[in-house]
N, C-alpha and C positions, 0 to 999 in steps of 0.2 A: 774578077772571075777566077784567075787563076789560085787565088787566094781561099776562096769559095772549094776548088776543088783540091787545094792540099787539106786543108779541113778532113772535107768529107775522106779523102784518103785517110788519114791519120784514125778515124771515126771508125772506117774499116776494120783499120789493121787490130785494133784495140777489140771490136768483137771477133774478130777471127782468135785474137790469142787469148780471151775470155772463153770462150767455145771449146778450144784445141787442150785448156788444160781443165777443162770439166767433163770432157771423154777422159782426157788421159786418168783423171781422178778416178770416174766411175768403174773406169776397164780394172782398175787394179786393186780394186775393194777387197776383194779375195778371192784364188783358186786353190786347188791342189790336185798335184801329179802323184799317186801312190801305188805301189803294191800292198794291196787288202787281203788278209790271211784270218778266217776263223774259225771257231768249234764251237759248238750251242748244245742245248740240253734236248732239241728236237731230233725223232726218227727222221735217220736217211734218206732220201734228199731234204735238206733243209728248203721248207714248203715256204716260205716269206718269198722269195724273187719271186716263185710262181702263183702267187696269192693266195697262199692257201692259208689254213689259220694254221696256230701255234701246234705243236702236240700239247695235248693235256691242258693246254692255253694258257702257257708259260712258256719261258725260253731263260735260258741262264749262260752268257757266251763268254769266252775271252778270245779277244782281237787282236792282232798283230798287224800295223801299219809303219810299212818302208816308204818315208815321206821322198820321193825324188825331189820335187822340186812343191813348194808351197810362200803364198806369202800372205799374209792377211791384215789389212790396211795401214800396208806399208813397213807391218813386221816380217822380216825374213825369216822362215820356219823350214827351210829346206835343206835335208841329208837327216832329220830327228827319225829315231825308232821308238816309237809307244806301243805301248800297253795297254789293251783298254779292257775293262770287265764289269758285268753287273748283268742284273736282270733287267728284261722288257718292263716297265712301270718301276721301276724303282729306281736307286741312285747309280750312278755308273760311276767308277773312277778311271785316271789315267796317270800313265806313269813313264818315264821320258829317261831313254839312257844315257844321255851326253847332259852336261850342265847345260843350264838355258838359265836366262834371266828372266824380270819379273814379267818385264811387257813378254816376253816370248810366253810366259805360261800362261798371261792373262789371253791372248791371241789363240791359244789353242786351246782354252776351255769354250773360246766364244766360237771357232772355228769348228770342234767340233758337236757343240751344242744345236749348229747349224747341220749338220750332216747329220749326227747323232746315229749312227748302224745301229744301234746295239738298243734303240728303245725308250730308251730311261727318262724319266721325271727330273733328274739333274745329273751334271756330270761335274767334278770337284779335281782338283788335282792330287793326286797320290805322292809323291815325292819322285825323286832320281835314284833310278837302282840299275843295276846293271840286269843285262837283258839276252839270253843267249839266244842266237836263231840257228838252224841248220835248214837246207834243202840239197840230200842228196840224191840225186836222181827220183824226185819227184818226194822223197818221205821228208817232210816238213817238221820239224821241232820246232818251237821256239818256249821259252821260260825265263821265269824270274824265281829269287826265294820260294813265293808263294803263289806262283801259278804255273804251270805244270801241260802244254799240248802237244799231243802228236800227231799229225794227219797222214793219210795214204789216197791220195787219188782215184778216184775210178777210173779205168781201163778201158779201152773201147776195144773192138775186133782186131784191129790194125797194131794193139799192143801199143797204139797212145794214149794218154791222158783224155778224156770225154771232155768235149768245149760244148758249151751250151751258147748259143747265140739269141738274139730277139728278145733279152727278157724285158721286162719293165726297168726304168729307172736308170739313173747313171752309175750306181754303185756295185752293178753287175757285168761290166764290160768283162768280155773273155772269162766267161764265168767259168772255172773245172770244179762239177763236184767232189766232195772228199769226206772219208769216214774217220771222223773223230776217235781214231782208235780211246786215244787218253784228255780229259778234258778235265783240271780241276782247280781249285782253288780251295786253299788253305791258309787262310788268316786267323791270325785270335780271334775276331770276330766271329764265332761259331757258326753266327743265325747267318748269315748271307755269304758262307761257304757251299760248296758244291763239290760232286765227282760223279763224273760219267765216260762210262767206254763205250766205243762202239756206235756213237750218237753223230748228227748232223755236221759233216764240215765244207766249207770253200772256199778258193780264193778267185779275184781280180783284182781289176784293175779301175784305179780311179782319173780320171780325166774330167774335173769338174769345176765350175765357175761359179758366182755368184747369178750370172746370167740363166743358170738350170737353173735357180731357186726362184 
């Protein structure tokens, strides 16, 4: 008898620690913690949070994501600043300021392919370039060589920044609209360059899991 139940105990213990490390597996497949910064080719307010269609029904953005914390199946991707740009329907690229290796770039074309803001039929990696950001008292730069944003926040009565709350989707936490004073892109590539002033911008915050998806 006694023999009978050290068995069964051992039986236990072996599905308990089969169980404990296929949560822990699942839980860590992939998140990420971000500050998300953008400018698009749409009239002010950018009508996507609010479901509205495109202008002109197109959209042509470049992205700016301050990665806090990220990891995705078990690659650590956290403290990178990318770059991301492209049109809604077409190819997006991304471009990463600090050196990463390979598993790190493969993990963040898959990680962001899964998110995907910006729309696109594929997302490729662009290379490592340096990436400059600013936010001074709310007027946002960030740039590379060949991309070029400036954003300005919208104002409320109170002389704070407008937060938009309730909207759809995890990609718009603490949503503040903002006017794309300068939005552009200049590659040799001619055809899939851009420039616009004056057009749709915002930033949040991202707080997301494989679990949202």
């Amino acid at each position: 008898m006694l023999k009978r139940k050290v068995s069964l105990h051992i039986i236990l213990l072996i599905i308990a620690f089969l169980v404990f490390n296929s949560c822990k597996v699942n839980k860590g497949d992939w998140f990420i913690k971000a500050s998300y910064h953008e400018a698009c080719s749409c009239n002010a307010p950018c009508p996507c949070p609010y479901g509205l269609p495109m202008t002109n029904s197109y959209c042509k953005s470049n992205s700016f994501i301050d990665i806090h914390q990220s990891n995705y199946k078990n690659v650590d991707l956290s403290g990178f600043k990318v770059i991301l740009t492209g049109g809604v329907g077409e190819p997006g690229k991304f471009f990463i300021a600090e050196p990463v290796k390979e598993e790190q770039i493969i993990a963040f074309k898959d990680l962001l392919t899964i998110i995907n803001p910006g729309g696109y039929n594929e997302i490729t990696f662009g290379g490592q370039v340096p990436i400059d950001f600013n936010n001074k008292n709310g007027q946002i730069n960030y740039s590379t060589q060949n991309i070029q944003v400036q954003l300005q926040p919208v104002i409320g009565n109170n002389g704070m920044p407008v937060v938009v709350n309730n909207l759809k989707g995890k990609l718009f936490k603490n949503y503040i609209p903002h006017l794309a004073i300068i939005n552009n892109r200049t590659f040799n590539d001619t055809i899939t360059n851009f420039q616009y002033t004056n057009k749709a911008g915002f930033t949040s915050l991202w707080n997301i899991s494989e679990k949202d998806h």
